[in-house]
C-alpha positions as CSV (number, residue, x, y, z in Angstrom):
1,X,332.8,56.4,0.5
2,X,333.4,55.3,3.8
3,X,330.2,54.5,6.3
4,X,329.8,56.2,9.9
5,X,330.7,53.7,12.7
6,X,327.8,53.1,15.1
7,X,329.2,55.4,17.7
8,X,329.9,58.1,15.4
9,X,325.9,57.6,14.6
10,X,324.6,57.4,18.1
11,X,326.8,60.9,18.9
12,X,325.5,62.3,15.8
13,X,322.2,61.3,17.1
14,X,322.5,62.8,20.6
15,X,324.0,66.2,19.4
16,X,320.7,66.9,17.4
17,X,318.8,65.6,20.4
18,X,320.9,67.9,22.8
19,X,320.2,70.8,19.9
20,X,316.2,70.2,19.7
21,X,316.2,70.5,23.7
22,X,317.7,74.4,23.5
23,X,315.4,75.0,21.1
24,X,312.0,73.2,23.1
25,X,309.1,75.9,23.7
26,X,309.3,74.6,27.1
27,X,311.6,73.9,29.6
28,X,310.9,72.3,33.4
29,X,313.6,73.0,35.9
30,X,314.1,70.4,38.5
31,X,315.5,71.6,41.6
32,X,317.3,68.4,42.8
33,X,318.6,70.6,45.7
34,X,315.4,71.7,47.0
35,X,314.0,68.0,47.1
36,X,317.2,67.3,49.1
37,X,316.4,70.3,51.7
38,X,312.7,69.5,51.9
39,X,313.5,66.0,53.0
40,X,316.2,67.1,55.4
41,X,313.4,69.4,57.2
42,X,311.0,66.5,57.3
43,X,313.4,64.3,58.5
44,X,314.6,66.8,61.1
45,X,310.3,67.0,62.2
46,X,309.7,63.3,62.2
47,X,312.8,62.7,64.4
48,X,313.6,60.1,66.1
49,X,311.4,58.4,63.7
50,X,313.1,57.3,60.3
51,X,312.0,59.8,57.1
52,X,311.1,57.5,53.9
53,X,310.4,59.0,50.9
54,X,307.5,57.9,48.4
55,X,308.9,58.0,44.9
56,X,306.5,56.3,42.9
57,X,304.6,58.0,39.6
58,X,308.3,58.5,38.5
59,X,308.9,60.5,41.5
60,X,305.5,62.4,41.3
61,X,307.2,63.1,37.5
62,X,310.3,64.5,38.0
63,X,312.3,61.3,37.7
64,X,313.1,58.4,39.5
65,X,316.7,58.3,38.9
66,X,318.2,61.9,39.7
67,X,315.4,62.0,42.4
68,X,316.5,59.1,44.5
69,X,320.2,59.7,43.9
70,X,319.6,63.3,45.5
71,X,317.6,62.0,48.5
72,X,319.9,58.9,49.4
73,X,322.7,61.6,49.0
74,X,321.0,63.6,51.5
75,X,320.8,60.6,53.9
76,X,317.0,58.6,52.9
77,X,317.9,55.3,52.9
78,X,313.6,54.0,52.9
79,X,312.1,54.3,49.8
80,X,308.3,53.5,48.7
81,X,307.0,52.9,45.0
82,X,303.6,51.9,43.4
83,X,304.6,49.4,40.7
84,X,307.4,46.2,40.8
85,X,308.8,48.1,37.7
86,X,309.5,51.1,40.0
87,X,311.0,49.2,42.3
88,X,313.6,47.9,39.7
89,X,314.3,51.4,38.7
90,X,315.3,52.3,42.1
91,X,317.6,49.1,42.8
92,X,319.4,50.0,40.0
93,X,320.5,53.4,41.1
94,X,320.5,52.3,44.9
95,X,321.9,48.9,45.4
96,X,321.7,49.1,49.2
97,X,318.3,50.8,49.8
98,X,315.5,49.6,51.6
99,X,312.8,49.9,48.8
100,X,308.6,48.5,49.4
101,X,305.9,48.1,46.8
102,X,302.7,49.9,48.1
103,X,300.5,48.2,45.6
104,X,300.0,44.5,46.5
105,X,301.1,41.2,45.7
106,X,299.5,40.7,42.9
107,X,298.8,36.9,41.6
108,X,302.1,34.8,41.1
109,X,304.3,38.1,41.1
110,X,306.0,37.0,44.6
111,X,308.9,35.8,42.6
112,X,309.9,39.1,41.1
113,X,310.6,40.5,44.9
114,X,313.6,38.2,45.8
115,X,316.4,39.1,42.9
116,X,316.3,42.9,43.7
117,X,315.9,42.2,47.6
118,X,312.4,44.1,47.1
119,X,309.6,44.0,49.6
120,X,306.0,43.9,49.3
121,X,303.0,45.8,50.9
122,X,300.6,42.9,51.9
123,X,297.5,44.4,52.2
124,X,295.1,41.2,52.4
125,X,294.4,37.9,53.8
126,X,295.4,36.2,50.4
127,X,298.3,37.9,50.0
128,X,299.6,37.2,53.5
129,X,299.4,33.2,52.5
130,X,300.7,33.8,49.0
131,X,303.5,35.6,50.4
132,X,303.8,32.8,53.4
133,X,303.5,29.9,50.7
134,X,306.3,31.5,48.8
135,X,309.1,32.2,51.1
136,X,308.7,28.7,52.5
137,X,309.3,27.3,48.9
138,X,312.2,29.7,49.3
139,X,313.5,28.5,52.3
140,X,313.9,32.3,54.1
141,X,311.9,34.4,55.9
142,X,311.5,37.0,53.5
143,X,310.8,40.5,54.6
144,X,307.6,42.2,54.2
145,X,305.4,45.4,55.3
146,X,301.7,44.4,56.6
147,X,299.3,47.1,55.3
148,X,295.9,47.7,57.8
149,X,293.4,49.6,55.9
150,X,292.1,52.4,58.9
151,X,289.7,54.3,57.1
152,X,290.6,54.7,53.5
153,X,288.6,51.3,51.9
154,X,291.2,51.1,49.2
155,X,294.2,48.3,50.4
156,X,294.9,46.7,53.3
157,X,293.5,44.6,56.2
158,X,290.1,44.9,57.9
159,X,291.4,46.3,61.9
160,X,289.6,43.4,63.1
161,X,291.5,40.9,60.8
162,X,295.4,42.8,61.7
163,X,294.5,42.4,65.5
164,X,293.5,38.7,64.8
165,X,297.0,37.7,63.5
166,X,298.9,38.4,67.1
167,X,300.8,35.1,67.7
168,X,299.0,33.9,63.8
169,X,301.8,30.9,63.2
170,X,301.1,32.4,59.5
171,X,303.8,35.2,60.6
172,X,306.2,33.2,61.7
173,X,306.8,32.1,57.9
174,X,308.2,35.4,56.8
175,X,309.3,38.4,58.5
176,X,307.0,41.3,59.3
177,X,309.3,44.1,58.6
178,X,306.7,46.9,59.0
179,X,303.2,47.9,60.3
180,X,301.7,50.8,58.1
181,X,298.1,52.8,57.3
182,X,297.6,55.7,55.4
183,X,295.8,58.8,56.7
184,X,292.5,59.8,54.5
185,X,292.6,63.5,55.3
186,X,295.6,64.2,57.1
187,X,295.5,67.4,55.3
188,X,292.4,68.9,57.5
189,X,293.6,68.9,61.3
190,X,290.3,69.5,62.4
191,X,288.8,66.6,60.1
192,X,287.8,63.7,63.1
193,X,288.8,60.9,61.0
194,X,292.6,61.7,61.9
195,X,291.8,61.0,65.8
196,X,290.0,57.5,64.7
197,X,292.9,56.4,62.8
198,X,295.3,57.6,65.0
199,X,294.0,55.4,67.8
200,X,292.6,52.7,65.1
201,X,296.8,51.9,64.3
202,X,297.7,52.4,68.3
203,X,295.7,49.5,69.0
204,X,296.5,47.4,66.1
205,X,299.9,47.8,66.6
206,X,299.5,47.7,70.2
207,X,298.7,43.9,69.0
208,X,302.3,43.5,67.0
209,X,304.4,45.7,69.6
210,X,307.7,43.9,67.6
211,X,306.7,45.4,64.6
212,X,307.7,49.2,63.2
213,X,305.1,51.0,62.8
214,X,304.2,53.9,60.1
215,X,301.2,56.3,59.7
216,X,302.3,59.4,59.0
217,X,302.3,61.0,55.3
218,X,302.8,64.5,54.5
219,X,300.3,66.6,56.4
220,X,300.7,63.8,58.9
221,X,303.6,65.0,60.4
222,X,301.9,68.5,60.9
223,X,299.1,67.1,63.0
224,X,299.1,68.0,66.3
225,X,298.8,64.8,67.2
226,X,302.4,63.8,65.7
227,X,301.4,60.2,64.7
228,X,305.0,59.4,63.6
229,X,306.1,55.8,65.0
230,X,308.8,54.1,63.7
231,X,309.0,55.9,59.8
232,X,307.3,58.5,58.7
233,X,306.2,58.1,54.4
234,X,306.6,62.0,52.8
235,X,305.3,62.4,49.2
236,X,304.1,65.2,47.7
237,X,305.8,67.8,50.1
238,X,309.3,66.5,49.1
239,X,308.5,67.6,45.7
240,X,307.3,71.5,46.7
241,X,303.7,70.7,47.4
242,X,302.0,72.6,50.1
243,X,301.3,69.7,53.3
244,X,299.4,72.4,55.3
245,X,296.9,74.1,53.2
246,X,295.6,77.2,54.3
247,X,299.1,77.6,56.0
248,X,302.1,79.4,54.2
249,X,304.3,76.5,52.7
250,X,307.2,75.0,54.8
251,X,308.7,73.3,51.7
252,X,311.2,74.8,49.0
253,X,309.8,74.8,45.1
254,X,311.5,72.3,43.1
255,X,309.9,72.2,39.7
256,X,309.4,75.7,37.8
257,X,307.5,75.5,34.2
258,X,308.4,78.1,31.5
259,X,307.3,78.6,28.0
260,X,308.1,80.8,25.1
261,X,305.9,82.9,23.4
262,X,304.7,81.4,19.9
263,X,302.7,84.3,18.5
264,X,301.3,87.8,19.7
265,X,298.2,89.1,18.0
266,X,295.5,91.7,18.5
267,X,291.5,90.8,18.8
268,X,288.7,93.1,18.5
269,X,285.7,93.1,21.0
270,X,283.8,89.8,20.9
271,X,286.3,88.2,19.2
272,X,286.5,84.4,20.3
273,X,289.3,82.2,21.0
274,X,289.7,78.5,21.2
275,X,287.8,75.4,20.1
276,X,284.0,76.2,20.0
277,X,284.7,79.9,20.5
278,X,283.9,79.8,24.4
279,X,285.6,82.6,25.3
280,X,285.1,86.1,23.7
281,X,287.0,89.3,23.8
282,X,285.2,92.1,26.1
283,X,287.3,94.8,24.8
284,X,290.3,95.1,22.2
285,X,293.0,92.2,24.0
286,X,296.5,91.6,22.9
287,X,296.7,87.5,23.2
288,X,299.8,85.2,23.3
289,X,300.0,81.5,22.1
290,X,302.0,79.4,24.1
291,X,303.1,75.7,22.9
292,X,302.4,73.7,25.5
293,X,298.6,71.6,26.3
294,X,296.8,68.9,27.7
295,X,299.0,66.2,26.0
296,X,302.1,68.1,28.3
297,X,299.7,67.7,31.4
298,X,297.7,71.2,31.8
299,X,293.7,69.9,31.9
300,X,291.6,70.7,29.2
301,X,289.3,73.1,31.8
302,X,292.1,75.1,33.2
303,X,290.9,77.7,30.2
304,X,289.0,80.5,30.4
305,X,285.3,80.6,29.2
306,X,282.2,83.2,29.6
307,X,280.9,81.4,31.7
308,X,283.3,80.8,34.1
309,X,283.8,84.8,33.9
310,X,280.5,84.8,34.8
311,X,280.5,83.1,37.7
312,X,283.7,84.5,38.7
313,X,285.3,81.8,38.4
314,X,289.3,82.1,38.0
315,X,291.0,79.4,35.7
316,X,294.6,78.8,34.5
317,X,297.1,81.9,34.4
318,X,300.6,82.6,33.4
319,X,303.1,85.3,34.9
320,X,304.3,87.2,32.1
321,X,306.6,90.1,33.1
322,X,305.9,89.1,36.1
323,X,302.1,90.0,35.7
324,X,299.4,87.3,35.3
325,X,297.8,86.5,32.4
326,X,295.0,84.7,32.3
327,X,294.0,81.5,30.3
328,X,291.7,82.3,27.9
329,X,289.7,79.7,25.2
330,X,290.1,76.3,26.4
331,X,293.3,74.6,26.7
332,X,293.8,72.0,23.2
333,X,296.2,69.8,22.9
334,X,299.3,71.7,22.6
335,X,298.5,75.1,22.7
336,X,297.2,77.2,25.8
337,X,296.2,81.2,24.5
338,X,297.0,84.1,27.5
339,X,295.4,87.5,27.9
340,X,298.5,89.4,27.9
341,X,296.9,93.1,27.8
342,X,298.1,94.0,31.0
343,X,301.5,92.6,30.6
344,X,304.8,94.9,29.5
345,X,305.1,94.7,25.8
346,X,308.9,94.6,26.2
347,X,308.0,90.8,27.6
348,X,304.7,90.0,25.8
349,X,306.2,89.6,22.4
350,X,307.3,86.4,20.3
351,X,310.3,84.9,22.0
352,X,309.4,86.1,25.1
353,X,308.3,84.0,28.5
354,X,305.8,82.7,30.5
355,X,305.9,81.4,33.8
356,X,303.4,78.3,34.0
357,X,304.7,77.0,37.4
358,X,307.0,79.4,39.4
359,X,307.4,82.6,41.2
360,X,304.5,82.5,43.3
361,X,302.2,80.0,40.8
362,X,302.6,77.5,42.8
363,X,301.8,73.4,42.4
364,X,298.8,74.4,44.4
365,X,297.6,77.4,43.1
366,X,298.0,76.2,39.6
367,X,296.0,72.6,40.5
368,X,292.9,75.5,42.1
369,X,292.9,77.3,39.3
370,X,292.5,74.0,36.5
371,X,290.1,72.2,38.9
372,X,292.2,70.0,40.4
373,X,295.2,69.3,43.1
374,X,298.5,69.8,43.0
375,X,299.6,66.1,42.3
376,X,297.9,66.1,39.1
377,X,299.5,69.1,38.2
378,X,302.8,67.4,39.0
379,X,302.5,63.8,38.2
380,X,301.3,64.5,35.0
381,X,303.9,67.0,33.1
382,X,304.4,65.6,30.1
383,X,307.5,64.4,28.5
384,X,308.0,66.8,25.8
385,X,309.2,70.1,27.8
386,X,312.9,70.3,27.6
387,X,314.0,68.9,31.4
388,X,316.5,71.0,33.2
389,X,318.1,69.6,36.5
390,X,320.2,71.8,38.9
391,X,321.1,71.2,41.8
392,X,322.2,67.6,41.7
């Protein structure tokens, strides 16, 4: 009896892969075409200033890969990332992109930058000399972006200390490709810390006027004030996020969350559901279990309890039938349990679907309603729904 070749294996093995991914009790859509458009419309507001685009966190979690190769094919050619490892990811699909690392230079990682033409985000003294000390051993003026901390206390240089390094030889030793800060609350116009950065960075780089300057995230380029220099740094709003709460959203959806319909069972008043039996019926219900929890990146609190009825509180909800359903119990690790009462029994049946994130459940909405923001909601869906690009 003859054995199966390798590749006749490995296709064996990604047919039953293909076949468990019909058959997922949940599937995320990834609208690569809609993270294509919202770029376009913040590149057509930042202009003349260049539009980057942040894709660190995997791409706020919809993937580096098919994310980057839909925004350099819609013209990005700037790209930001957290980690070295992210960076790598990027060069591979984009060999001629600019791409920085936002995180630092950490300790004896400066030689990591130079074989995927990478550049770092220097955000303090040390890092400035470690970076120096390297590129002379290198023999080239390596590029790099000089971050100025303006207000947030997490990276970057003291003000004082980024005005203090006009005509520093220490600059001379590699190149200062870019001058950058990062709004704290760009998100509240009103919020005075936006005018004290704002005229924090045009005085630093009023110090480095050969340098390109960047300030502007999201909400940043909906300030009034229009703080957008040289390149502007989107993140969240590429990815369907709201960059003007309170406001009606300028940006296209691009990820939609459904799930099927486990089970459908009736409960009697006082009935509870969920660990610890938090949440109990207030009349005859008719619940649905859905398969998806807090290991697939829905928080634990987005359920229901009394209590939060009580104070009238509103947690986690699904659309089903295109009515919503509330969460009720608290969310376990892969199950969530809706209300479904009010919801058409043609839909609220085993089989049937629920709309997590989509059709008016918005990123937002659904980060208000488990305690949270948006980017949690988004960076952290898991990696067991079935993942469903169109689009590309």
């Amino acid at each position: 009896m003859s054995r199966a070749s390798p590749i006749s294996r490995r296709r064996r093995v990604s047919l039953s892969s293909t076949r468990a991914a019909a058959f997922a009790p949940a599937t995320l859509t990834i609208d690569l075409s809609a993270l294509a458009a919202n770029w376009q419309l913040l590149r057509d507001r930042a202009s003349p200033a260049e539009c980057a685009a942040v894709v660190k966190a995997d791409a706020y979690g919809i993937g580096i890969e098919p994310a980057v190769r839909a925004l350099w094919g819609a013209g990005c050619r700037t790209f930001f990332v957290a980690h070295l490892s992210e960076a790598g990811r990027v060069r591979t699909e984009l060999p001629e992109a600019t791409i920085y690392v936002l995180n630092g230079l950490l300790p004896d990682a400066a030689p990591g930058y130079p074989p995927g033409k990478l550049r770092p985000v220097l955000g303090s003294a040390e890092e400035l000399r470690d970076w120096a000390a390297f590129c002379d051993s290198e023999g080239a003026r390596l590029p790099a972006a000089i971050h100025v901390d303006t207000g947030m206390n997490r990276l970057g240089l003291p003000p004082s200390e980024a005005i203090a390094l006009r005509g520093d030889p220490l600059l001379t030793h590699f190149e200062p490709a870019l001058l950058m800060s990062h709004l704290v609350a760009a998100e509240v116009a009103q919020d005075p810390v936006n005018a004290a950065q704002i005229a924090a960075f045009a005085a630093i780089r009023s110090a480095h006027p050969g340098i390109p300057g960047s300030l502007a995230n999201c909400s940043g380029l909906f300030l009034p004030e229009a703080p957008m220099h040289d390149l502007v740094r989107p993140g969240y709003a590429l990815y369907g996020g709201n960059p003007t709460p309170g406001r009606p959203n300028p940006m296209r959806p691009v990820v939609r969350l459904e799930a099927r319909i486990l089970q459908v069972r009736e409960i009697g008043p006082g009935d509870r559901v969920g660990y610890n039996g938090r949440w109990s019926a207030p009349g005859r219900r008719r619940v649905a279990t859905l398969s998806v929890g807090y290991a697939d990146g829905y928080p634990r609190v987005a359920g229901a309890t009394d209590a939060d009825a009580e104070a009238g509180l509103d947690r986690g909800a699904a659309l089903v039938g295109g009515v919503l359903c509330p969460f009720v119990g608290r969310v376990s690790m892969d199950l969530i349990v809706l209300d479904v009462t009010d919801a058409p029994a043609s839909e609220a049946k085993r089989g049937g679907t629920a709309v997590l994130i989509g059709d008016g459940l918005d990123l937002d909405e659904v980060g208000r309603r488990a305690g949270t923001i948006g980017y949690e909601i988004l960076t952290g869906l898991g990696r067991r729904y079935a993942r469903r690009y169109v689009g590309a």
